[in-house]
N, C-alpha and C positions, 0 to 999 in steps of 0.2 A: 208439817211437824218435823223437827229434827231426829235424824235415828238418835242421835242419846235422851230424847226424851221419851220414845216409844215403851222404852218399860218401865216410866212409871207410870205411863197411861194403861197399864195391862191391871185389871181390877178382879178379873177372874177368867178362866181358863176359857169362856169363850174367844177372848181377847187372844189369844194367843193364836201364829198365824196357820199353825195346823188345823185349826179348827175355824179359818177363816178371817183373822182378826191381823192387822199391820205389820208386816215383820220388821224385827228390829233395825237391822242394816239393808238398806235397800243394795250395799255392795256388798258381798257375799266377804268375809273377812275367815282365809284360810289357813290349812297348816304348813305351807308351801313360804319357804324363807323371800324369795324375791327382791332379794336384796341389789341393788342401784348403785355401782359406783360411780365416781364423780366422771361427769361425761366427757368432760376437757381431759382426763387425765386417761382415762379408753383411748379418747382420737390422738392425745400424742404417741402410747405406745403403738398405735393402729399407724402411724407415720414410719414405725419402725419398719414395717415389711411394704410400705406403701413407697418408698423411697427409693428400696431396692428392687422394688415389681419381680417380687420372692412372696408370691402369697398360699405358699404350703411346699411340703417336701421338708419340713422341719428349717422353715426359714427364722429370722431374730427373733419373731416375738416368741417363740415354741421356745428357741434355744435358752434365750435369758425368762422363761417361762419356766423349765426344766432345772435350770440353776438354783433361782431362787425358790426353788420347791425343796429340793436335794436339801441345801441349807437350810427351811426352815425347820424338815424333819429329820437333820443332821444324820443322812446316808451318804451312802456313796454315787447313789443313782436315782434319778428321776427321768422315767420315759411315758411321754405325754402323750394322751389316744383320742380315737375320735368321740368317746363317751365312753360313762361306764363299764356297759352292758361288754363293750370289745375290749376291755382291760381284765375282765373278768375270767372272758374265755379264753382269751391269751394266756393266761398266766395260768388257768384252768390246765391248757396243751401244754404250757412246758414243763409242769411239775410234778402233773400225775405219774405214777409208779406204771413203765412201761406193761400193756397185758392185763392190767386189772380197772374196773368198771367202778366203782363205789369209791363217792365224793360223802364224809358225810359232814352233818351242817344241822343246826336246831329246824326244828320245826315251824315255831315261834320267832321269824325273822320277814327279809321283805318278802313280798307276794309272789314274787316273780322271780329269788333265786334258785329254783327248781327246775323254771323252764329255763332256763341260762344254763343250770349245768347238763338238761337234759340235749339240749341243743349243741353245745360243746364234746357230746359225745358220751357222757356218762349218765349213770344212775344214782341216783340222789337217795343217801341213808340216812333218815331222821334219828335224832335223838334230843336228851331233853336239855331241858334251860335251868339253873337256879332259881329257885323261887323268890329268891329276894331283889335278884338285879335282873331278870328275866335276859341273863346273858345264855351262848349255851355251855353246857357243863361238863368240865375237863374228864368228872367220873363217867358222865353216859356216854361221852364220845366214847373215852378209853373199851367203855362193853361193846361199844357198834365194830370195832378192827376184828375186819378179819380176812383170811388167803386173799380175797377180792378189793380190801381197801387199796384203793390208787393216792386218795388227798383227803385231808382233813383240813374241814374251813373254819376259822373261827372267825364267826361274826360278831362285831359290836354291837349292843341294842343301841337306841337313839337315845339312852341316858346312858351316863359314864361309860367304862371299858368292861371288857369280859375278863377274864382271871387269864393275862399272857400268857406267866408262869407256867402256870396250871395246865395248862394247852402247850407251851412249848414244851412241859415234862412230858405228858404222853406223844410227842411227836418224836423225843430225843430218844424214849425207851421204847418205842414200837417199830421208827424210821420211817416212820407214814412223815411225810413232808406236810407243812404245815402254813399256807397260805390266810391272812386275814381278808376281810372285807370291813374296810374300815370307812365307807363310804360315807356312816352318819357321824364320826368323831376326828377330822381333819385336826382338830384343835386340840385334841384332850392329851394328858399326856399320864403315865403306868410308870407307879411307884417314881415319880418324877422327871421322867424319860419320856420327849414329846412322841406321839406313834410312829409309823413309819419304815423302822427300822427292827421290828418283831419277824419270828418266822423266818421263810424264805422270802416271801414278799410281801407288800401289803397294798391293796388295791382303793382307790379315790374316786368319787366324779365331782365333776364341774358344773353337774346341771343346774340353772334355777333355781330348783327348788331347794339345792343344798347350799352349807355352809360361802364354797365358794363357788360365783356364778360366774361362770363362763360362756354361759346359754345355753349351752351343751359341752362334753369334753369329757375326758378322764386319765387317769394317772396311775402312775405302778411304780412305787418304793425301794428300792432294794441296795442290799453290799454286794450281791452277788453279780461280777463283774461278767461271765457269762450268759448269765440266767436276763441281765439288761440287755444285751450286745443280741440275743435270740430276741426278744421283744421287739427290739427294735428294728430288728431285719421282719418280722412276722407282720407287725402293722403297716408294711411299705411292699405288700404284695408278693413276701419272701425274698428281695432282692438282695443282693448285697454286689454294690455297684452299680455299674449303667443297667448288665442284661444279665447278669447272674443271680439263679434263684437256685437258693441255698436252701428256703425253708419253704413247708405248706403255708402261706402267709394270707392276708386278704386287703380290702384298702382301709385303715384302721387310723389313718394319719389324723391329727386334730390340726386342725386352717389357723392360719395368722388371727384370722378374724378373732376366735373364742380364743383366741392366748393373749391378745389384747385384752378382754373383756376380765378374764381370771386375771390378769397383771394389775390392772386395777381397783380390781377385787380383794387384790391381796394388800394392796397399798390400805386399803378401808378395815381390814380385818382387826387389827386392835380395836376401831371406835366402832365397828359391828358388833365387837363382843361387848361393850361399855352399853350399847345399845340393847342387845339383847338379855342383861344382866338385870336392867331395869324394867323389862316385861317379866322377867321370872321372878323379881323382889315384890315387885307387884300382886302376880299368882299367887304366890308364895304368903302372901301377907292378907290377902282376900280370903283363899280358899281356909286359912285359918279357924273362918266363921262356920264353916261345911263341916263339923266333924265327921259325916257319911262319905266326905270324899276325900284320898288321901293322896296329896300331891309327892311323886317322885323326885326326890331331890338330888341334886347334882351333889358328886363330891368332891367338897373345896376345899379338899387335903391337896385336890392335882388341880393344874391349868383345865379350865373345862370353855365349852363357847355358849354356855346356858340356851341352847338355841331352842330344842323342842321341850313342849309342855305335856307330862303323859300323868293323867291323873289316874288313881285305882276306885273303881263301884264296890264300897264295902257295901257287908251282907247288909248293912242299914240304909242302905241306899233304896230308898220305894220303890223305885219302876225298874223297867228290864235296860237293860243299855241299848237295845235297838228303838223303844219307847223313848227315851233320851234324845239317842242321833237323832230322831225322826223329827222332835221337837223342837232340836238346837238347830238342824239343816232348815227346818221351813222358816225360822227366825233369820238365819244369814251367816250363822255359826257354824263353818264349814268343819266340825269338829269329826273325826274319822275312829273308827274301832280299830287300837291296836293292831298292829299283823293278824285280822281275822279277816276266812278263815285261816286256823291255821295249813302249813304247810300237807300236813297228811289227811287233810280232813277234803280233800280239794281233788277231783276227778282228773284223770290227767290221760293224754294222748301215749303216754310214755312210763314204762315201769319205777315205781317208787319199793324204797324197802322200808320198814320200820319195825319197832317192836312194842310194849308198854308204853301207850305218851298220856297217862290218865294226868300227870301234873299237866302237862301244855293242856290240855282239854278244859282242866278247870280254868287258865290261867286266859285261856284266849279270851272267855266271855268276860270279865274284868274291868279290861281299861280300854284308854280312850283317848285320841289326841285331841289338845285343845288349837285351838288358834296364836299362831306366832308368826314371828318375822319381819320383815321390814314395813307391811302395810298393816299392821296392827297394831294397834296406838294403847296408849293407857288407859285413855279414856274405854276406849271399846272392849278394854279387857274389867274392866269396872262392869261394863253392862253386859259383858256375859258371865260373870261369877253372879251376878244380881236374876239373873235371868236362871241359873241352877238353881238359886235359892225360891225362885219362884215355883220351878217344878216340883222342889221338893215338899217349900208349904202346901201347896194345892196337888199332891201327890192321886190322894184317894178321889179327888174329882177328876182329873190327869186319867189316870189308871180305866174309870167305867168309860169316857169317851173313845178313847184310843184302844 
């Protein structure tokens, strides 16, 4: 039997494969983008540092890698790293307020930018999110400043932007320096201004799983013609020159290889977003029939890259959302809980601060990622909106088994 026919063979919740019955997709269909640029057009850029047997130390493809980045988020600088994770901390070291410990940051973001910033040397000060963009919030940040604040990070959720503005004013009237992590919004662009150039910097990855796939890789924003020139000496072991180390640096450099891969990636990125547009028109137009569940919607006042799908478990929603994941993952529906848990809720090797997070508390149990990206078809987004509606009719049988 073909997975698109498996749910409408499901007649009752024995059928379902928690409970022992076929799962829908026998390939697990996830929330991870995976996007494939055109392979001939990777191995030409890939000829670019193959020709000069310059394959790292910021050889061609990094360099015109770096260019075409600058331009597309119209700075002054793009400095290209080996991933994320060391753009983060990078720009972590250069901007923090010398003497002082406290980064703060929502609660309600990725998993793991807590142990990033506890690892780069500071302590991590939560505060809350808006309830309606589940960005974090220019008011709670502003109460978290204080003698100990070093940086203030504004993170993007993985739909639309956080309030810049709003975040640059409490940076402008506190002097807490003000770094993004715009790692899920490459494309999006604030009050019509592509990102990129907000704050002091604004920090990217290339992984896989994001917008642009480089297979791994990462990137750092900025006008500030210093604050690059430091970056860039930091990621190359603090060198500056043959033997002179200027700065505490580490080896942070991103290889020809992933600047090939993101170049081509980038060549694809208009008809990725065309692509992705049409998995969200899709959601968008299914989930309709769900009024229990309330799909977040891009805002298409700004350039957006429609990429992730985050839907909210209103109070009508039958079962509990770990009942759900538990359902949709044994079907093949790699569908994940929001940033849960959240950030303060999570045991850690290393001091956290925080104070009142009773909105993130409610807000973590909520939502939910669905399945997107390149190996996600329409069809298969057809048969997981069909496969919610199944949970929800046979809720009350759902509910005494599980």
């Amino acid at each position: 039997m073909l997975d698109n026919e498996l749910i409408a063979a499901k007649r009752s919740v024995d059928d379902l494969a928690v409970f022992g019955g076929s799962p829908i997709f026998a390939r697990p269909r996830s929330t991870s983008n995976l996007v494939r640029p055109n392979f001939d057009s990777f191995l030409e850029y890939s000829r670019l540092f193959f020709n000069e047997h310059r394959y790292t130390n910021g050889g061609p493809a990094v360099q015109l890698l770096e260019k075409r980045l600058a331009d597309f988020h119209g700075v002054k600088h793009c400095v290209a790293l080996a991933n994320g994770f060391w753009t983060l901390v990078i720009a972590m070291r250069c901007l923090a307020l010398p003497g002082r410990r406290e980064v703060i940051m929502p609660s309600l973001t990725y998993r793991r930018l807590a142990d990033v910033t506890a690892w780069a040397g500071f302590t991590p000060r939560f505060c809350e999110v808006d309830e309606h963009s589940l960005a974090i919030s220019p008011d709670s940040a502003a109460a978290c400043i204080n003698s100990d604040t070093a940086l203030l990070m504004g993170v993007h959720p993985i739909v639309n932007c956080c309030d810049v503005h709003g975040l640059e004013d409490v940076s402008e009237r506190s002097g807490i320096p003000l770094l993004f992590d715009t790692v899920e919004s490459n494309y999006e662009t604030y009050l019509g201004v592509r990102v990129g150039g907000f704050g002091k910097a604004e920090c990217f990855s290339l992984h896989a799983s994001k917008l642009l796939n480089g297979f791994e890789g990462g990137y750092l924003t900025t006008n500030d013609d210093e604050l690059a020139e430091r970056v860039g000496y930091m990621r190359g072991f603090g060198f500056k020159g043959q033997d002179t180390v200027i700065d505490l640096g580490n080896n942070a450099k991103l290889n020809e290889v992933h600047a090939s891969m993101a170049l081509a990636a980038l060549d694809d990125l208009p008809d990725q977003v065309r692509r992705n547009e049409s998995r969200y028109r899709c959601y968008q137009r299914l989930l309709a029939d769900i009024p229990e569940l309330r799909l977040l919607e891009f805002d298409e006042r700004e350039e957006t890259s429609f990429k992730n799908i985050v839907v909210e478990l209103r109070d009508s929603w039958p079962i509990t959302r770990a009942a759900t994941l538990r359902i949709l993952n044994s079907e093949g529906v790699f569908a994940r809980a929001y940033y849960a848990p959240a950030l303060h809720q999570k045991k850690t090797s290393y001091e956290t601060r925080f104070g009142d997070l009773s909105l993130t508390d409610k807000l973590v149990e909520r939502f939910l990622n669905l399945p997107c990206g390149e190996l996600v078809s329409l069809n298969d987004i057809e048969h997981t909106v069909l496969l919610l509606k199944f949970i929800r009719d046979h809720a009350d049988a759902v509910g005494a088994r599980i």
